[in-house]
N, C-alpha and C positions, 0 to 999 in steps of 0.2 A: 449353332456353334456351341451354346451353353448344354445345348443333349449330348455332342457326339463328344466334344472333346473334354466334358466335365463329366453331371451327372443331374437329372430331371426328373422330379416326384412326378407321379403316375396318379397313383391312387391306395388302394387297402384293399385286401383279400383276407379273410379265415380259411384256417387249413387245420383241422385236428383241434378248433376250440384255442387256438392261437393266430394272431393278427399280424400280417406281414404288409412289409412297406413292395409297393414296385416301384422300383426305381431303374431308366434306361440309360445307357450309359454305350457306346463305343468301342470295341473291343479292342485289349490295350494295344494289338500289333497295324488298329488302324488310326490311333493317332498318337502316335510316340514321336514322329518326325513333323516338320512343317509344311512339306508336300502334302500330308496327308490331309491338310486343310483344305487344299486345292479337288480333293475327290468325292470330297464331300455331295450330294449329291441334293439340291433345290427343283423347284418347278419355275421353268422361266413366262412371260407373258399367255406362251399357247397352255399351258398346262404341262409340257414336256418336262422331264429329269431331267438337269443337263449341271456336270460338275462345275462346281464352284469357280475351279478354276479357268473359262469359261466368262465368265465375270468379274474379277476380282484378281489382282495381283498382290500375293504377299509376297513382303521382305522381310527383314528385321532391321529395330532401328531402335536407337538408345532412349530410355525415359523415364523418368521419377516411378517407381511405386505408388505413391501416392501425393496427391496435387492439393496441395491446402490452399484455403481459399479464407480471405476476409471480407465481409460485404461483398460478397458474389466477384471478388476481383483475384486471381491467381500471388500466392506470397510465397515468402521463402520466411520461414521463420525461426527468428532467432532466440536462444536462451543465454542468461548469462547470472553474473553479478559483480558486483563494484569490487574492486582489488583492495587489498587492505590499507587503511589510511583513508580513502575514498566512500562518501553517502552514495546514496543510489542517483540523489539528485544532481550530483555530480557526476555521475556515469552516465544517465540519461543525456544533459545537456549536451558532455562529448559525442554521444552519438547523432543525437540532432545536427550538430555542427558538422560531422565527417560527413551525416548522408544531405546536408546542404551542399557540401563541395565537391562530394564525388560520386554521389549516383546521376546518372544518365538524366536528361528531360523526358518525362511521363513516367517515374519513378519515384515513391513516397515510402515514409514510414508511417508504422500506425502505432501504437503502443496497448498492451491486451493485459489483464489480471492487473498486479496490485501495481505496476507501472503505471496502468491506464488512471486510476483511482487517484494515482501522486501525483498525476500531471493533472488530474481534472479539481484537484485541491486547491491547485498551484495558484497563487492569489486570495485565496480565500483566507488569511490569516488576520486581516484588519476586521472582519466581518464574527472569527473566532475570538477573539480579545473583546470585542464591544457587548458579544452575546454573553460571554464571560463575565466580565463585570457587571453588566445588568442584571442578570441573576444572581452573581453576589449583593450588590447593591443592594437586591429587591429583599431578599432575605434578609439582609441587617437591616433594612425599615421594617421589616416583619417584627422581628425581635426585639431593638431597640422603642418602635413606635415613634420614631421619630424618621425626620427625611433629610435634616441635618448633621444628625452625630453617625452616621453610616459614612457620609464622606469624609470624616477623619482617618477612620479604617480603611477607607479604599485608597485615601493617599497614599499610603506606606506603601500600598500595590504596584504604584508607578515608578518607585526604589527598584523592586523587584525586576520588571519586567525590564527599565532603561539597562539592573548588570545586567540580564540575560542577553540581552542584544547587541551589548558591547563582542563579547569573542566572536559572535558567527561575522561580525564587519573585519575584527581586526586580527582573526585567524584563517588562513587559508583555506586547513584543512575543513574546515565546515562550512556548512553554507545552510540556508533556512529551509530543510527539508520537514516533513511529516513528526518525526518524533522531536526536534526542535520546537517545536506549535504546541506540540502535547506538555512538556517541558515548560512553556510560557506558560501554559493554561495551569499545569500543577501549581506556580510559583504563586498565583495570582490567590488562588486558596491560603497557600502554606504562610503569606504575606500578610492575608487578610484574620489569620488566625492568631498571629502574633501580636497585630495589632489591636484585635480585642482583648486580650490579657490587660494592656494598657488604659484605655477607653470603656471599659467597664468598671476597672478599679476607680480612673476619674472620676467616671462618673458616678459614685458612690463616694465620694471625695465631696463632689459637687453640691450633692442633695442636701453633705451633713455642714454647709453652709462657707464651704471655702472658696477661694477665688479662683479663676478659668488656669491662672500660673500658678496657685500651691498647688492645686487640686493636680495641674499635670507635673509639676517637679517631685509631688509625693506620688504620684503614682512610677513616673521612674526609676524614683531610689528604692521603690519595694517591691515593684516586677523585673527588677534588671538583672537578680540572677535567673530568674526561671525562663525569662526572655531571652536572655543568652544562652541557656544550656539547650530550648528547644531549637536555636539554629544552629549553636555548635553540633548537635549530634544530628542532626537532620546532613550537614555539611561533612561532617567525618561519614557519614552512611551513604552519602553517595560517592565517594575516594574510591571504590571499584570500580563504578562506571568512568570516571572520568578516563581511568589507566585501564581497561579494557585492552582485552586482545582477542586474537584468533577470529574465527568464522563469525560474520556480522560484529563485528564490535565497531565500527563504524556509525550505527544506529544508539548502541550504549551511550560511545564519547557523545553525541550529539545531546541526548538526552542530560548525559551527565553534567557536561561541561554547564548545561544551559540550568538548569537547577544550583549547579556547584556558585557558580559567579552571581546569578541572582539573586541566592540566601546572604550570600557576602555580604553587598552591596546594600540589603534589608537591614541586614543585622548592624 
């Protein structure tokens, strides 16, 4: 079938110091129709020619081009993305939900690319915040040399992260998708950096022989402008993401919103 009604390498011939292909092929006026498949001409058990048709019944009959498959199982596959105002992870779940109630029994979905990645994430956010802090942590004992005065710095962390978490509970529109996570994990830096400003000066407070409460009330009253100003402009610098628009800003507001309300809350 692939000789008569297409076209089947042979082999190679030189002719004049030039290489040609032979390729056999079916002459167009004997397979342009569907009958013509039917004359095609095999060898049956005895050895005999005898046409195809003979053997073989063609019809025609409706069917995909091409049949995709996942894990060796036939799919229909779909592309999309979340409508404006809507995360991905809010689009995902509506579909999980629709093909819980309305596709057929022995019918599944599966999720492929950065879908599959967001769904295999999903839960993993307790496990990114603990890994997080531990290497912040580990570093201000690095620095500081102590394994005490790090956890002053990392308290301010839990200011941070508690606003971030307030909007995605008490706004619809978002929900704790992938760049929400990222967002937490920024805060947790941006948090822990602010708090050194204070906790260093202390503790240079401390050494030149003052008490745990001068030592942190003068450290306030002399880093509180520069402490202020590094979250005020950190907080007016994310004012675009939060009021995003257009194609993907869905992922910005998430990001933004979740930074925006954590530096607040820090600050």
């Amino acid at each position: 079938l692939a000789a008569n009604l297409g076209s089947y390498y042979v082999n190679n011939f030189n002719l004049y110091n030039k290489l040609y292909w032979v390729i056999i092929s079916a002459e167009a006026g004997y397979r342009d129709a569907l009958p013509d498949i039917g004359r095609i001409q095999v060898k049956n058990a005895s050895g005999d020619m005898v046409p195809l048709a003979a053997l073989i019944e063609v019809k025609s009959i409706l069917g995909p081009e091409a049949v995709n498959r996942y894990n060796l199982i036939n799919t229909a596959q779909l592309q999309g993305m979340s409508a404006v105002g809507y995360s991905s992870g809010q689009a995902i779940t509506a579909l999980e939900e629709i093909a819980k109630n309305e596709l057929p029994e022995g019918y599944g979905v599966e999720w492929t690319a950065m879908s599959y990645q967001e769904v295999k994430s999903t839960g993993l956010m307790v496990y990114v915040f603990l890994l997080a802090f531990t290497f912040a942590y580990l570093f201000l004992v690095a620095q500081y040399e102590s394994w005490s005065l790090p956890m002053a710095v990392m308290a301010s962390a839990t200011f941070a992260v508690f606003g971030a978490l307030l909007p995605l509970y008490f706004i619809t529109l978002l929900n704790n998708n992938l760049y929400a996570q990222i967002g937490i994990v920024l805060l947790i830096g941006l948090a822990a950096k602010k708090a050194i400003m204070l906790v260093e000066f202390s503790r240079v407070r401390r050494e030149e022989g003052e008490s745990i409460t001068q030592a942190a009330l003068s450290s306030a009253r002399t880093r509180f402008r520069p402490v202020t100003m590094t979250g005020l402009c950190f907080i007016i610098g994310v004012l675009p993401l939060v009021f995003a628009s257009g194609a993907g800003a869905s992922s910005r507001i998430s990001i933004g919103v979740v930074v925006f309300s954590g530096m607040i809350f820090d600050s």
